[in-house]
C-alpha positions in Angstrom: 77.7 -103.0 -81.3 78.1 -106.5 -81.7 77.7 -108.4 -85.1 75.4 -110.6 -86.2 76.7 -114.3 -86.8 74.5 -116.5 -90.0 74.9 -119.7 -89.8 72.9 -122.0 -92.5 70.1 -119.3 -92.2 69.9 -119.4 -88.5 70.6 -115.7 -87.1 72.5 -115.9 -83.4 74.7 -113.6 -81.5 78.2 -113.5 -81.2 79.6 -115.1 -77.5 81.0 -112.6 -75.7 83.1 -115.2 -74.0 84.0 -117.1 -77.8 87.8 -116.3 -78.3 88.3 -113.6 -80.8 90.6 -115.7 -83.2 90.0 -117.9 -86.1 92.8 -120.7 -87.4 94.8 -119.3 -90.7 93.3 -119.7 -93.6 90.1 -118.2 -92.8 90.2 -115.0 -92.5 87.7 -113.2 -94.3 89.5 -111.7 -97.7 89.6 -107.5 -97.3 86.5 -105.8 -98.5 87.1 -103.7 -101.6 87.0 -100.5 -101.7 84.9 -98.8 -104.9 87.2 -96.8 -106.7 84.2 -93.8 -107.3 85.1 -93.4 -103.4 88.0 -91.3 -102.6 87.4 -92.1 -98.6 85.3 -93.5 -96.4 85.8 -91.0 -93.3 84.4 -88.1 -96.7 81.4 -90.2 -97.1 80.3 -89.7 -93.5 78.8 -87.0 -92.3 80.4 -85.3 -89.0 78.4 -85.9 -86.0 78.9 -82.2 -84.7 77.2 -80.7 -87.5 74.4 -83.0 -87.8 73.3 -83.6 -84.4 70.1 -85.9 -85.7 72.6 -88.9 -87.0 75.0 -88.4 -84.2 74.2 -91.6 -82.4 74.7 -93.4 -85.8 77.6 -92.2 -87.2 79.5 -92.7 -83.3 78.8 -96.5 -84.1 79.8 -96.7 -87.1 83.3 -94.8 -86.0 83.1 -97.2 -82.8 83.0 -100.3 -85.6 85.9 -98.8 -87.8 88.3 -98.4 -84.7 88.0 -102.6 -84.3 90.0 -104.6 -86.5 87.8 -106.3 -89.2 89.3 -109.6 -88.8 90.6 -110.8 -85.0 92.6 -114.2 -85.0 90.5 -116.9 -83.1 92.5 -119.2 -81.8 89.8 -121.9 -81.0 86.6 -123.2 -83.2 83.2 -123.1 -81.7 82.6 -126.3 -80.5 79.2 -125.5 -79.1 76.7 -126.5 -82.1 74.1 -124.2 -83.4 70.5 -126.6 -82.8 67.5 -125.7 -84.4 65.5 -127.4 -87.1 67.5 -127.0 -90.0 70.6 -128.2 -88.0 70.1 -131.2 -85.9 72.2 -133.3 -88.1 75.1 -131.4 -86.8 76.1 -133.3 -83.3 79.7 -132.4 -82.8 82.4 -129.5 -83.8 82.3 -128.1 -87.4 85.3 -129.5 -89.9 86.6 -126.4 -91.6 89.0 -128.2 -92.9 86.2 -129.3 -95.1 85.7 -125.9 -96.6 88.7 -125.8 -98.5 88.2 -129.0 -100.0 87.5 -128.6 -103.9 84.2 -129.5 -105.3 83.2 -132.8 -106.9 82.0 -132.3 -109.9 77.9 -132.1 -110.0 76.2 -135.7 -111.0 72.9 -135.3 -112.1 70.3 -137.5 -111.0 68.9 -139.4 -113.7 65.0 -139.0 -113.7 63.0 -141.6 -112.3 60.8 -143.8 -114.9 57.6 -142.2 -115.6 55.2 -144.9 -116.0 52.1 -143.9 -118.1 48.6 -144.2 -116.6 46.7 -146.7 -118.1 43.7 -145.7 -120.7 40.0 -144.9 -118.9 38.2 -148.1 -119.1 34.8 -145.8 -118.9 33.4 -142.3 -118.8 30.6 -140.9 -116.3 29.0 -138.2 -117.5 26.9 -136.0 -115.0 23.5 -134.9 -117.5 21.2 -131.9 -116.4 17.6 -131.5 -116.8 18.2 -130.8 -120.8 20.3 -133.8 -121.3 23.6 -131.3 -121.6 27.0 -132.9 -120.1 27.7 -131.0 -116.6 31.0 -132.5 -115.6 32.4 -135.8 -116.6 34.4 -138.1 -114.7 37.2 -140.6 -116.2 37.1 -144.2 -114.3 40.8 -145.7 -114.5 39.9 -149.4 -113.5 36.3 -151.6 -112.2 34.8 -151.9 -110.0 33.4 -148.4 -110.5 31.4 -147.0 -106.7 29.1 -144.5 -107.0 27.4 -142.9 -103.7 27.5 -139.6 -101.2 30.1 -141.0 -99.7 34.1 -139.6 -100.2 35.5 -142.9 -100.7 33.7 -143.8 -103.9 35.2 -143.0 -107.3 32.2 -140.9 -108.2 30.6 -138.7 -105.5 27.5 -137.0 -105.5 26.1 -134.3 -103.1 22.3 -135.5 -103.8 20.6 -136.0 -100.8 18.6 -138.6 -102.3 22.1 -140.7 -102.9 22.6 -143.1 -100.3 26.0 -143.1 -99.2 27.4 -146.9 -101.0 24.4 -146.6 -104.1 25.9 -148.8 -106.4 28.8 -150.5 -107.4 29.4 -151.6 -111.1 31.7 -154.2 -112.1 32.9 -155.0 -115.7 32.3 -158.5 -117.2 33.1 -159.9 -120.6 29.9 -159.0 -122.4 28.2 -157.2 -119.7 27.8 -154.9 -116.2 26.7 -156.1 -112.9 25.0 -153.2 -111.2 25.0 -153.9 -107.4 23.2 -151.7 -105.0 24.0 -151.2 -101.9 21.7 -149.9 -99.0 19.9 -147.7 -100.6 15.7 -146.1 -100.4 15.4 -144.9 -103.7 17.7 -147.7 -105.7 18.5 -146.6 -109.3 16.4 -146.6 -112.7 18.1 -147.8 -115.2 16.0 -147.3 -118.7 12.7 -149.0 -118.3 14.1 -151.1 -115.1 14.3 -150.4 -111.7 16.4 -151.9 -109.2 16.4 -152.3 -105.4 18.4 -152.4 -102.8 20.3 -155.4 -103.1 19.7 -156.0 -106.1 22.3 -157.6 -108.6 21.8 -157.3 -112.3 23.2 -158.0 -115.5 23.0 -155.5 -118.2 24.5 -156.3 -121.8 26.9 -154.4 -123.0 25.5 -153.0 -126.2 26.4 -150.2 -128.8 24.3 -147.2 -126.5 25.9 -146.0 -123.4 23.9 -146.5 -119.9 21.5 -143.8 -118.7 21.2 -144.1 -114.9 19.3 -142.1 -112.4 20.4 -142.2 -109.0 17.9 -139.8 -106.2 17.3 -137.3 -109.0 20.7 -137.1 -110.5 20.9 -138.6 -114.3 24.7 -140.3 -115.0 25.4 -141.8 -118.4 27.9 -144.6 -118.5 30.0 -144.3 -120.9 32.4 -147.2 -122.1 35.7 -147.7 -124.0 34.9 -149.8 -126.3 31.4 -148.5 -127.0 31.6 -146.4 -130.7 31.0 -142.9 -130.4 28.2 -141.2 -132.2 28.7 -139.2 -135.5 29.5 -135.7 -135.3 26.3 -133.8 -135.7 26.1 -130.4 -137.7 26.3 -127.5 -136.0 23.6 -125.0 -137.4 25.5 -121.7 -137.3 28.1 -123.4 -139.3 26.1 -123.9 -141.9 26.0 -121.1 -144.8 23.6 -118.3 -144.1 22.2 -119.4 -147.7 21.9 -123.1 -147.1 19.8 -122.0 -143.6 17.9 -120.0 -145.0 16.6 -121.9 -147.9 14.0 -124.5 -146.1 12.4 -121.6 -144.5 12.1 -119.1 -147.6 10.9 -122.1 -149.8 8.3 -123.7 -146.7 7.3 -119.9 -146.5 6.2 -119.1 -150.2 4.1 -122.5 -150.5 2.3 -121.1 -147.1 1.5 -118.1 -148.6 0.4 -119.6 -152.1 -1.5 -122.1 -150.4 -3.6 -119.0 -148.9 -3.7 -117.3 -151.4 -5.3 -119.7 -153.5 -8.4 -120.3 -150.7 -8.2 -117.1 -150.6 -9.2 -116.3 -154.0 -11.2 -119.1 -154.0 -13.8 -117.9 -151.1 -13.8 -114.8 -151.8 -15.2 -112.5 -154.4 -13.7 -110.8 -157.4 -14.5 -107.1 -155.8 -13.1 -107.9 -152.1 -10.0 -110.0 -153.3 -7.5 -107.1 -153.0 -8.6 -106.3 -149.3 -8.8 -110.1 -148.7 -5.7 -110.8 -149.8 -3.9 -108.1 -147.5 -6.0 -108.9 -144.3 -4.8 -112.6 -145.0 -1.0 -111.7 -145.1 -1.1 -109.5 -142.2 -3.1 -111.8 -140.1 -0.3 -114.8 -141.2 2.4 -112.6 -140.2 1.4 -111.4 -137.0 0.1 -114.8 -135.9 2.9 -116.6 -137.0 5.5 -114.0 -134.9 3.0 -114.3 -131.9 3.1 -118.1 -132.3 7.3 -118.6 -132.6 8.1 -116.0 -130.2 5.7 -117.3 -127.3 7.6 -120.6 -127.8 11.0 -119.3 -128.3 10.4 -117.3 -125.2 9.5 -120.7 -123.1 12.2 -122.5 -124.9 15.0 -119.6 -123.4 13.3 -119.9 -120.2 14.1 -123.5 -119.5 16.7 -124.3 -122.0 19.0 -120.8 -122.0 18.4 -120.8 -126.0 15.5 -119.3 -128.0 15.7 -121.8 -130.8 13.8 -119.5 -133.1 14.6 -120.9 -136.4 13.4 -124.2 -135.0 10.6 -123.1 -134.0 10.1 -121.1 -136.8 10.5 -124.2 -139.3 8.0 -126.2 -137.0 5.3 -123.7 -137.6 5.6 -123.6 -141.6 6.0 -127.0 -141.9 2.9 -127.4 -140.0 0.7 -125.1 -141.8 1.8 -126.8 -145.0 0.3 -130.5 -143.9 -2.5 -128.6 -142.7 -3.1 -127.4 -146.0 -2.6 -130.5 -147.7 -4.7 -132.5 -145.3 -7.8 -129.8 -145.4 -7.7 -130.2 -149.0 -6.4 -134.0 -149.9 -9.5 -135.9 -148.1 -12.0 -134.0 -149.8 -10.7 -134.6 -153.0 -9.9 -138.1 -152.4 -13.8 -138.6 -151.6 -15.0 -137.5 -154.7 -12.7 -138.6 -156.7 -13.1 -142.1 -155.3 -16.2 -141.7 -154.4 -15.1 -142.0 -151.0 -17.6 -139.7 -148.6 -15.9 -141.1 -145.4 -12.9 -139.3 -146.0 -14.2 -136.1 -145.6 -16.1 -137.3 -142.9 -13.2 -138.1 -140.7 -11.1 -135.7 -142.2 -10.5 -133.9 -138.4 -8.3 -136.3 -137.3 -5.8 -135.5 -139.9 -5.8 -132.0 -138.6 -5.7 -132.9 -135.0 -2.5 -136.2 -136.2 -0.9 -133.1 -137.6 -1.2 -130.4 -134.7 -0.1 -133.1 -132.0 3.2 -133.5 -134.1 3.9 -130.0 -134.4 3.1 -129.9 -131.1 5.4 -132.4 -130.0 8.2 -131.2 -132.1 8.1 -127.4 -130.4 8.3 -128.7 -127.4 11.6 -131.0 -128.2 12.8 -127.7 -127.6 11.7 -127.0 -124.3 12.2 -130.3 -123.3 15.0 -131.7 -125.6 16.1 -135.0 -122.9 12.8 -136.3 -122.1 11.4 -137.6 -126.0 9.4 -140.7 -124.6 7.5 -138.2 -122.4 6.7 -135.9 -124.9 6.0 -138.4 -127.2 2.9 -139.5 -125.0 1.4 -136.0 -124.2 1.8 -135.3 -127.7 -0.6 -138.6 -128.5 -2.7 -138.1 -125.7 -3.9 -134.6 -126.8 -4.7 -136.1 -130.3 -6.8 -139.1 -128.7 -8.4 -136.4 -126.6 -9.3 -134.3 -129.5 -10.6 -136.9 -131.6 -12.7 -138.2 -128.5 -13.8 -134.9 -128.3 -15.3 -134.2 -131.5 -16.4 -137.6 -132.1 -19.0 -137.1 -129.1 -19.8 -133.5 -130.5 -20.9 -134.6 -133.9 -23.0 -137.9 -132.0 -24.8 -135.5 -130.3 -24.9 -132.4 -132.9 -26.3 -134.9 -135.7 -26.5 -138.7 -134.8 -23.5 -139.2 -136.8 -19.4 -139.7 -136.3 -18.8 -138.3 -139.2 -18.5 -133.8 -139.4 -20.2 -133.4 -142.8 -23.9 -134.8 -143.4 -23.0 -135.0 -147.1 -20.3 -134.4 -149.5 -20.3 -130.9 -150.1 -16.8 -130.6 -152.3 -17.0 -130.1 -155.6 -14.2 -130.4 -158.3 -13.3 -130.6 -161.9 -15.1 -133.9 -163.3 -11.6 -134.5 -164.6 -10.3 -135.7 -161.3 -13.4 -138.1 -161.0 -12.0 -141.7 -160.6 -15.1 -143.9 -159.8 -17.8 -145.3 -162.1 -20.5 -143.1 -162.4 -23.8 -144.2 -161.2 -26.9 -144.9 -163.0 -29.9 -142.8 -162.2 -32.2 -145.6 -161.8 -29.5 -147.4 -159.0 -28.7 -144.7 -157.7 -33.0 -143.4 -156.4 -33.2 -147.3 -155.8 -31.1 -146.4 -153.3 -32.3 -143.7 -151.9 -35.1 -146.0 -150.5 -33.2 -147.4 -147.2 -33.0 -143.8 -146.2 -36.8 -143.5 -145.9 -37.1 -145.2 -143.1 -34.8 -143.2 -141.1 -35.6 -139.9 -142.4 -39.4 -140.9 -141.2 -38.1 -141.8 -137.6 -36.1 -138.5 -137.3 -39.0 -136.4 -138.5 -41.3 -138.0 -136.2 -39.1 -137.4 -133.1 -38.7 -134.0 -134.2 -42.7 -133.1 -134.3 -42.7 -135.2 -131.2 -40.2 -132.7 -129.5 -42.2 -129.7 -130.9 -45.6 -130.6 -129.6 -43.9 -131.2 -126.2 -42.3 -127.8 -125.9 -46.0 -126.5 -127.2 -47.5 -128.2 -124.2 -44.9 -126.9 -122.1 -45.3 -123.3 -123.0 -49.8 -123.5 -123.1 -48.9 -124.6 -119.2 
């Protein structure tokens, strides 16, 4: 069995024509024995009596009757080719071998040169306004397209492949689009393709939307924005407080119309029905809107919702009960008149402030819905009352009464006041006429 020959990691066979001698000084040292062995010919088994290693041990017994170490009386001069050894292109230099070793040098590490500071920040937003991914920009001009050789690349369809370029002056950034459908809206301002703008550089970072993929631009020298407070960091005490003290003015603030409208007998079954029908509708209320704020935002918002609610019912107790005593106190019937669009002022801000949590990123659009159903409202019940009673107003007269204490105006002589009476004669007349009018008709009608 001939043995295997490694050179430099390359396995090849021994040359059965190669002369079996190797110049002095090479010769592989004897192996030594281990001293635990008394003799190799013990530690093999004998081939008679085990027939199944029979083949094996006769080679090994063929191997031992060869000397270990044959003189070669000539190098190989043939070189070994291969990947890992086509440097070598003529015969080996063994003499090399026995040369001593020069001492190791190390290499001395190569300057590392420190990458320069991020000149700007591109932030990726989602539809909640949260930071997706962000994106460092090392030097202008910044690219931003579908395409892989811009510094920023998107995978929106709507992206044209070269959108936009942005380029860094001294007190501002030119935004240049490139061949682009859908251009880019940048705040209130939308740009073409083509188009070339200058934008000052101001305190607030940019908010871009390229195809329907929102980017905020942030720069290095812009100042960051205070750290705001985390809520579950606050004590549980210190949460809790607004709510517990918005809560008890709620209920005292019912209680109070309560005992006021109702009479001494009923007050205790009253009072109970109007608890129970403030706690149930208030935990209807917060959980229909936490449950749309965790289906578009990932997070309940409870509390916030919660605090919303409360804070509401308290202005709408202050302004169901401030206008009325503001007319008679001044003497003022207008107030209570108009007192409606208070209530509706006040239920477009709570409205718009429960659904800062569904919507947290889009405040100018909520802003407008939340308006737009109070103009609608107020339309709405202005053309009720013109046609329920010829009037703008909800109340045909001042029907709130309280203590003469809190009675600011001048009170009105008798005489003045019947004098005045008399411009209502003429109107009352015309009413009453169109109203036997009306009656005599239908009588008609119905005789037919």
């Amino acid at each position: 069995m001939d043995p295997l020959i490694f050179i430099g990691g390359r396995r090849a066979t021994r040359d059965d024509d190669a002369p079996d001698t190797v110049p002095d000084g090479l010769a592989e040292p004897a192996p030594i024995l281990d001293p635990m062995v008394d003799s190799v010919p013990d530690a093999i088994p004998d081939p008679v009596s085990d027939p199944i290693h029979a083949p094996i041990h006769e080679s090994i017994h063929e191997s031992m009757r060869e000397p270990l170490h044959e003189p070669i009386h000539e190098p190989i001069h043939e070189p070994i080719h291969g990947p890992a050894h086509d440097s070598i292109a003529g015969p080996v230099d063994f003499a090399a071998v026995d040369r001593p070793a020069q001492a190791f040098e190390p290499v001395a590490p190569a300057d590392v040169v420190p990458s320069a500071d991020p000149v700007a920040l591109v932030e990726v937003l989602d539809r909640d306004g949260q930071v997706r991914q962000a994106i460092t920009v090392a030097a202008w001009p910044l690219r931003i397209g579908r395409a892989l050789d811009n510094h920023v690349v998107l995978s929106d369809p709507h992206v044209a492949p070269a959108h936009v370029s942005i380029e860094r002056g001294e007190h501002a950034l030119e935004f240049a689009l490139g061949n682009t459908r859908n251009g880019v809206q940048l705040g209130n301002k939308r740009l073409r393709a083509g188009d070339a703008s200058l934008f000052p550089v101001g305190d607030e970072p940019f908010e871009l939307t390229l195809g329907r993929t929102r980017l905020r631009l942030r720069l290095a020298d812009q100042p960051l924005a205070a750290e705001l407070p985390l809520a579950s960091a606050a004590p549980l005490l210190q949460r809790l407080r607004p709510i517990v003290i918005a809560a008890l003015v709620v209920v005292l603030g019912l209680l109070f119309n309560t005992y006021l409208d109702t009479d001494p007998d009923g007050l205790g079954r009253a009072v109970g029905s109007t608890l129970l029908a403030a706690i149930v509708g208030t935990a209807i209320w917060c959980s229909a809107w936490a449950l749309l704020s965790k289906t578009f935002t990932r997070q309940a918002h409870f509390g916030w919702h919660l605090r919303v609610f409360l804070f509401a019912s308290i202005a709408l107790l202050v302004v169901g009960t401030l206008p009325a005593l503001l007319a008679f106190s001044l003497s003022w019937p207008w107030l209570s008149d108009f007192a409606f669009v208070g209530i509706y002022v006040v239920g477009a801000a709570a409205l718009y402030f429960h659904l800062l949590a569904v919507e947290p990123a889009k405040h100018r659009i909520l802003r407008w819905v939340a308006a737009t159903g109070a103009i609608v409202g107020i339309g709405l019940t202005l053309w009720f009352n013109q046609q329920r009673g010829d009037q703008l107003g909800d109340e045909l007269y001042m029907n709130h009464l309280f203590p003469p204490v809190v009675r600011l105006a001048r009170p009105v002589p008798a005489d003045r006041f019947v004098d005045g009476l008399t411009s209502l004669k003429a109107t009352l007349d015309k009413k009453a006429k169109d109203t036997s009018g009306a009656e005599e008709a239908g009588a008609r009608g119905d005789d037919e």
